[in-house]
C-alpha positions in Angstrom: -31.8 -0.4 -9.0 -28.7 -1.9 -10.6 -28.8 -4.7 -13.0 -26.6 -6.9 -11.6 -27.1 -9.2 -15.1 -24.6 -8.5 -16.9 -21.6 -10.6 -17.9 -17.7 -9.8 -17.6 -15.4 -11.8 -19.5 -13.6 -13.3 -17.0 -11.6 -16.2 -19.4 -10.0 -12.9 -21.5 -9.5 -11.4 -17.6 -7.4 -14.4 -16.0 -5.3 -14.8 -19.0 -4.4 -10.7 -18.5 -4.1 -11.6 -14.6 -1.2 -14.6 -15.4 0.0 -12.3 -18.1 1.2 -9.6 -15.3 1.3 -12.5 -12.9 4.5 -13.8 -15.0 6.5 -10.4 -15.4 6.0 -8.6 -12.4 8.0 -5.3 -11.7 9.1 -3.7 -8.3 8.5 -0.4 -7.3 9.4 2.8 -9.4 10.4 -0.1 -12.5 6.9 -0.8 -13.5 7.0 0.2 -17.7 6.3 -3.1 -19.1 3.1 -3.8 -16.5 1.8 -0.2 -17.7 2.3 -0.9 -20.7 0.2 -4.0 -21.0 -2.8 -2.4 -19.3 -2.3 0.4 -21.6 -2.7 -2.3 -24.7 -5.9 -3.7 -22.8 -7.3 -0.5 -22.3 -6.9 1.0 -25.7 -9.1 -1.8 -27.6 -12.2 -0.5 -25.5 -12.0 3.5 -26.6 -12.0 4.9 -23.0 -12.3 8.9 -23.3 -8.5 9.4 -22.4 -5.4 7.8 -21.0 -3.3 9.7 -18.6 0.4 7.9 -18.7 3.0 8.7 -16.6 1.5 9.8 -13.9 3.8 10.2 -10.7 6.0 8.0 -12.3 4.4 4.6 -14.4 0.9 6.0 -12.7 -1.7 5.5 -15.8 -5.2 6.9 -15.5 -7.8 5.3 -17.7 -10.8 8.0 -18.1 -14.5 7.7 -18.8 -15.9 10.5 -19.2 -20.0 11.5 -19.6 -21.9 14.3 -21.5 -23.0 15.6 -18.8 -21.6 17.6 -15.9 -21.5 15.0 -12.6 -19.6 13.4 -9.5 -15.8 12.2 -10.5 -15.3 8.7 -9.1 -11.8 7.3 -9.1 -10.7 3.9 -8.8 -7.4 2.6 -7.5 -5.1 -0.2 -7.7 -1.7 -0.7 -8.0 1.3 -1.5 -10.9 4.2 -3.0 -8.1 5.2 -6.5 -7.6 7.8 -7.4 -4.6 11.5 -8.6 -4.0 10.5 -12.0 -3.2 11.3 -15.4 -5.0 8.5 -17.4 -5.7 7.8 -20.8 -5.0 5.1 -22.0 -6.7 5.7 -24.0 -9.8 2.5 -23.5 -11.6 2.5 -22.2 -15.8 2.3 -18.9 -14.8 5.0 -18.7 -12.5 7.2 -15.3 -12.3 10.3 -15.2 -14.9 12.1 -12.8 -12.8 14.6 -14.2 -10.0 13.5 -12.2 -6.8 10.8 -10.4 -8.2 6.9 -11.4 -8.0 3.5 -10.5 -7.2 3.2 -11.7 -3.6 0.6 -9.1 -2.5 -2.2 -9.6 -5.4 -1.3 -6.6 -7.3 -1.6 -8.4 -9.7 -5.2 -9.4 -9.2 -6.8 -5.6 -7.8 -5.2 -4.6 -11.2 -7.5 -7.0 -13.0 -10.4 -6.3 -10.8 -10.2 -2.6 -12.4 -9.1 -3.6 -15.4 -12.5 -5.3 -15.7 -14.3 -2.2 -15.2 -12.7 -1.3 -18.9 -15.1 -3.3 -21.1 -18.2 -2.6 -18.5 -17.7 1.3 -19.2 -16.9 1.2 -22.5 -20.6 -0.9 -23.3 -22.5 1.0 -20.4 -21.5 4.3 -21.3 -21.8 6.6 -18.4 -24.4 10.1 -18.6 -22.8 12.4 -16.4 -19.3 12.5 -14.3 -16.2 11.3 -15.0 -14.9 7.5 -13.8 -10.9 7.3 -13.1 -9.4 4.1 -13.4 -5.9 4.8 -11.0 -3.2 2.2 -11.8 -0.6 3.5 -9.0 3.0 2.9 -8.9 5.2 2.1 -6.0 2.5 1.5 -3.0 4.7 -1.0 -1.3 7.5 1.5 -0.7 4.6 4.2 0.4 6.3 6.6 -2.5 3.4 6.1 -5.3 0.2 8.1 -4.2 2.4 10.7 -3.0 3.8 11.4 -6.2 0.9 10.9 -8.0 -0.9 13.8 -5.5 2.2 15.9 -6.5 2.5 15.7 -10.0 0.9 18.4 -12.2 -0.9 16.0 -14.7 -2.8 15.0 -11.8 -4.6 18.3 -11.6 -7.0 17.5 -13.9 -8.3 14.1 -12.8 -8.8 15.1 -9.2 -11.9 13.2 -7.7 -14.9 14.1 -5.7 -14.1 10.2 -4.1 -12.0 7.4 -4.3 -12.1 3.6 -3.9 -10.2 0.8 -3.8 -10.0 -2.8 -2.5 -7.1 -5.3 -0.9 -7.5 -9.1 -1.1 -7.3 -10.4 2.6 -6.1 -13.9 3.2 -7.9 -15.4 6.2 -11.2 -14.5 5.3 -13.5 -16.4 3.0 -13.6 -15.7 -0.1 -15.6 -12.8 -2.0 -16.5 -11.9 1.6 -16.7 -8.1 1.5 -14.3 -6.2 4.7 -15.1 -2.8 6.0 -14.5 -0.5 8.7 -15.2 3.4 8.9 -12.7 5.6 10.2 -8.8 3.8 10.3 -8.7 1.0 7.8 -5.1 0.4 8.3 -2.2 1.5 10.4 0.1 4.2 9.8 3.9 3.4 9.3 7.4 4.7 8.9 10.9 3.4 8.6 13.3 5.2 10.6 17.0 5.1 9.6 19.9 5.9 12.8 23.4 6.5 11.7 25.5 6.9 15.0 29.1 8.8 14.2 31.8 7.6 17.2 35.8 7.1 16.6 37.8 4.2 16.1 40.4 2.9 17.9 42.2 -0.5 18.9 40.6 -2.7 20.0 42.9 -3.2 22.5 42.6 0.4 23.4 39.0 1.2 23.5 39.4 4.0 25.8 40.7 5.9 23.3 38.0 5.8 20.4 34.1 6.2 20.7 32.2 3.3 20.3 29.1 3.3 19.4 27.8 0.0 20.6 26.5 1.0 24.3 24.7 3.7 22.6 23.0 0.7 20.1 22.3 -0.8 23.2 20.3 1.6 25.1 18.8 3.0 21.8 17.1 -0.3 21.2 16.4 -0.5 25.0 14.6 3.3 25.6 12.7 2.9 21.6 11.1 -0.5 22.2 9.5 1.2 25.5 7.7 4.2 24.2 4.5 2.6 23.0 4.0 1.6 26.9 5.3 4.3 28.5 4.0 7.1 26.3 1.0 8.1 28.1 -0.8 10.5 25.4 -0.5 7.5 22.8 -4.8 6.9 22.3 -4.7 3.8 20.5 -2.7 0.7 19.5 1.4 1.6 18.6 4.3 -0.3 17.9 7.9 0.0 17.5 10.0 -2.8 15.8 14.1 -3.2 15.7 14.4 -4.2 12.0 17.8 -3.8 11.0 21.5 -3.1 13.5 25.0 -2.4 12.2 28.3 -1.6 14.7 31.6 -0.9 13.0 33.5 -3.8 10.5 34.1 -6.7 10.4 38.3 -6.2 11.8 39.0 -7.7 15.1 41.8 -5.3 15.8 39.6 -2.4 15.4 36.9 -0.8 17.9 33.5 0.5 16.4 33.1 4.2 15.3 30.1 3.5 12.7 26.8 2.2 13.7 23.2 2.1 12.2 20.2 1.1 13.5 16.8 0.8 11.8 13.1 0.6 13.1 9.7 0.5 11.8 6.7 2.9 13.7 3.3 1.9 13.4 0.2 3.2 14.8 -3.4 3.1 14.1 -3.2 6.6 14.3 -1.9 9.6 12.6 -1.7 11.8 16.0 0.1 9.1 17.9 2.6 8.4 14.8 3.6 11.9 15.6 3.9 11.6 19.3 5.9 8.6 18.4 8.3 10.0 16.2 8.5 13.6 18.5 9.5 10.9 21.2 11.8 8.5 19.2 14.1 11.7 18.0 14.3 13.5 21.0 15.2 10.1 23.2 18.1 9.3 20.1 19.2 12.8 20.4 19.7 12.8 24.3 21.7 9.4 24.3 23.9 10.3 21.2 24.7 13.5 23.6 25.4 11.2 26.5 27.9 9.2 24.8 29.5 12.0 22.8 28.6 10.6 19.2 27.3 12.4 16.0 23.7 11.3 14.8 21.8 11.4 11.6 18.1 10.7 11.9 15.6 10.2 8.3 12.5 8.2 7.7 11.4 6.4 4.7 8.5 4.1 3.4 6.1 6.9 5.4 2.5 5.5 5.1 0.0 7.7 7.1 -3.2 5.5 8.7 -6.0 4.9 6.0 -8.5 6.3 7.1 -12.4 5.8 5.6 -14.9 8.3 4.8 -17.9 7.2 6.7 -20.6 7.4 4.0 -18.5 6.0 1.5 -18.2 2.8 3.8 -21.8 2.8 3.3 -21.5 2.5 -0.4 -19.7 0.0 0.0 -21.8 -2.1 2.2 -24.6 -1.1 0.0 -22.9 -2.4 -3.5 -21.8 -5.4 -1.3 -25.7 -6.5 -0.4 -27.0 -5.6 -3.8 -24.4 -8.1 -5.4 -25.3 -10.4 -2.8 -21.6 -10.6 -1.2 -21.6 -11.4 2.6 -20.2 -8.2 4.8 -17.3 -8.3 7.5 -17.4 -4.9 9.5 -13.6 -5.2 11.5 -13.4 -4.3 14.7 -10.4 -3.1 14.7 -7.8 -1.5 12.1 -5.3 -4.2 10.5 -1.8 -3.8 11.3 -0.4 -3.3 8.3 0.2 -0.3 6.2 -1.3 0.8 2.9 -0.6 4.0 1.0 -4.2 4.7 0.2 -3.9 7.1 3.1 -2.5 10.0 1.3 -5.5 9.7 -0.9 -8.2 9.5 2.1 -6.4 12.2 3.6 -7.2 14.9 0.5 -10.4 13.0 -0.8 -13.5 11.6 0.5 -13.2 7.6 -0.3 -13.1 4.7 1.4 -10.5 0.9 1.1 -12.4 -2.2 1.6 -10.9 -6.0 1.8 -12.0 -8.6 -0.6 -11.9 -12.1 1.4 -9.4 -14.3 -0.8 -10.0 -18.2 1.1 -9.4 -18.5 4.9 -6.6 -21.0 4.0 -5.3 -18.9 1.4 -1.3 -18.6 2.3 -0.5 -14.8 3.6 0.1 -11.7 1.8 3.8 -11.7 1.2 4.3 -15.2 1.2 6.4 -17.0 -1.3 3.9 -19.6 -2.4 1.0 -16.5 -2.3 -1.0 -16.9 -5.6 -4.3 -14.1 -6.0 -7.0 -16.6 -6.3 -9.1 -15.8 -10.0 -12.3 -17.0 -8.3 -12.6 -13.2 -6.8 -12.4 -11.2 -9.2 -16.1 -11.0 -10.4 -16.9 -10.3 -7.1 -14.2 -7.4 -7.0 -15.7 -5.7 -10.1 -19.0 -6.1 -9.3 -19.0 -4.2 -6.1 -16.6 -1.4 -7.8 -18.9 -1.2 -10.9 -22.2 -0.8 -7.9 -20.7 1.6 -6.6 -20.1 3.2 -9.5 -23.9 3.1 -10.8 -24.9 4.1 -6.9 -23.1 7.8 -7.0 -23.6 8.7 -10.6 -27.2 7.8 -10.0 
């Protein structure tokens, strides 16, 4: 049984929280937030530290005597391109740039685990502390997977945890199988031919194609009968030809995000999306260009490690939520359930807490203990 007596200094912990909280970093740009966890880490002798890792990725290792399970646990390095609004000491410095998701706070949460490995030290196994770059762009765990340093620090299972707003807090969230949707940005660039606009007879405009491109993509989630579960396709972003009133469109783009709860149906979406954009570019005689981006498959959560979780959740006497459904957004944990057994739990942050993305969001210190706790239980539970 674990002792759940021991302390964590949480006073050194907040100050490293508003620390990050204050120079937050977007996606792919996040040296200076490695850096500082890097300085953190290195005054409690971990084993090894991993830098670099697809991209700013830093791995803080633990390692036993003894051969034994590797555990890894992740969080992640970004901040987002939003202006804050809160006015409090440790506000962001950087116009257009904060941490409006809690980044800042699930790197904390693990960063916590640093001082309770170095004084516990583990027997057997290896523990992986993942600080991941770029998961709100759904590029970071990717790379990560991809990159050759990563070779060595591959896990036998993987963790990690997402503040929700809307629950209370400390209040432990889990749900086997899909955690969180799937998504993908999909990018349409529709080739036609100018003309006057006085003449548009004699150009190819674009704009009908728009139209009926919007029209036909909005309805495949209803009208696509193999879909099995819950899909969704948004218009996010439309562009026809310039600004010049003399001038008929021969440029267009349009953008829209996919999301399902699962992988199978993201694919029957995206089959379906390209062949429908395909067959009405042919219809009005116009060139097409079709790519994706910000590709996050579903999350989906190893069954017995949801019940290390609940497990680690009762023993620190946290209260359990088991959702009934996946959440709608997207998370890139995914590419890590798909290759490794684990499992991505929520960590209630105050039912009036404002929403994740949110320009007054602040990641509420009163959770972290709680965070750490569970991680470091589920810790003791596998290498036990």
């Amino acid at each position: 049984m674990l002792n759940n007596s021991f302390k964590i200094p949480i006073t050194n912990l907040v100050k490293l929280r508003k620390e990050i909280h204050r120079y937050p970093e977007t996606a792919g740009k996040e040296k200076q937030t490695a850096k500082r966890i890097i300085t953190f880490a290195k005054k409690f002798n971990p084993s090894k530290i991993v830098q670099n890792i697809g991209g700013n990725g830093i791995a803080v290792i633990f390692e036993g005597k003894n051969d034994g399970p590797v555990i890894m646990i992740r969080c992640e390095l970004d901040a987002l391109p939003i202006s804050e609004t809160n006015k409090f000491k440790h506000h962001s410095t950087k116009e257009n740039v904060s941490h409006k998701c809690g980044h800042d706070g699930h790197m904390t949460i693990v960063s916590a685990l640093i001082p309770l490995l170095s004084k516990n030290k583990i027997k057997k196994g290896k523990v992986i502390l993942l600080y991941q770059p770029a998961e709100e762009t759904g590029e970071g765990a990717e790379r990560i997977l991809k990159d050759k340093k990563s070779g060595s620090i591959k896990p036998d299972y993987i963790f990690a945890l997402h503040n929700l707003p809307g629950f209370k807090k400390k209040k432990i969230i889990v749900r086997k199988n899909e955690f969180a949707a799937a998504s993908k940005g999909m990018i349409i660039k529709l080739k036609g031919k100018t003309s006057h606009a006085a003449e548009p007879g004699k150009g190819r405009n674009p704009a009908p194609a728009v139209a009926e491109i919007i029209q036909k993509l909005l309805a495949i989630p209803k009208t696509l009968k193999k879909l099995k579960d819950f899909s969704l396709i948004t218009t996010i972003h439309v562009k026809v030809g310039e600004r010049a009133f003399g001038t008929s469109a021969g440029y267009a783009e349009v953008m829209f995000t996919l999301r399902s709860f699962k992988n199978d149906d993201m694919k029957a979406l995206t089959d379906v999306a390209i062949k429908k954009v395909k067959m009405i570019s042919k219809k009005y005689n116009l060139g097409n260009k079709i790519s994706f981006t910000e590709e996050f498959p579903a999350t989906v959560n190893d069954s017995s490690c949801v019940e290390i979780v609940k497990n680690s959740a009762k023993e620190n006497k946290l209260n359990i939520h088991i959702n009934k459904i996946p959440f709608r957004w997207s998370e890139d944990f995914g590419h890590f359930t798909n290759h490794f057994k684990g499992a991505l739990f929520g960590l209630g942050s105050g039912k009036k807490q404002p929403a994740l993305h949110n320009p007054d969001y602040d990641f509420p210190d009163e959770i972290i203990e709680s965070g750490t706790r569970v991680f470091y239980s589920i810790i003791k539970k596998i290498l036990n």
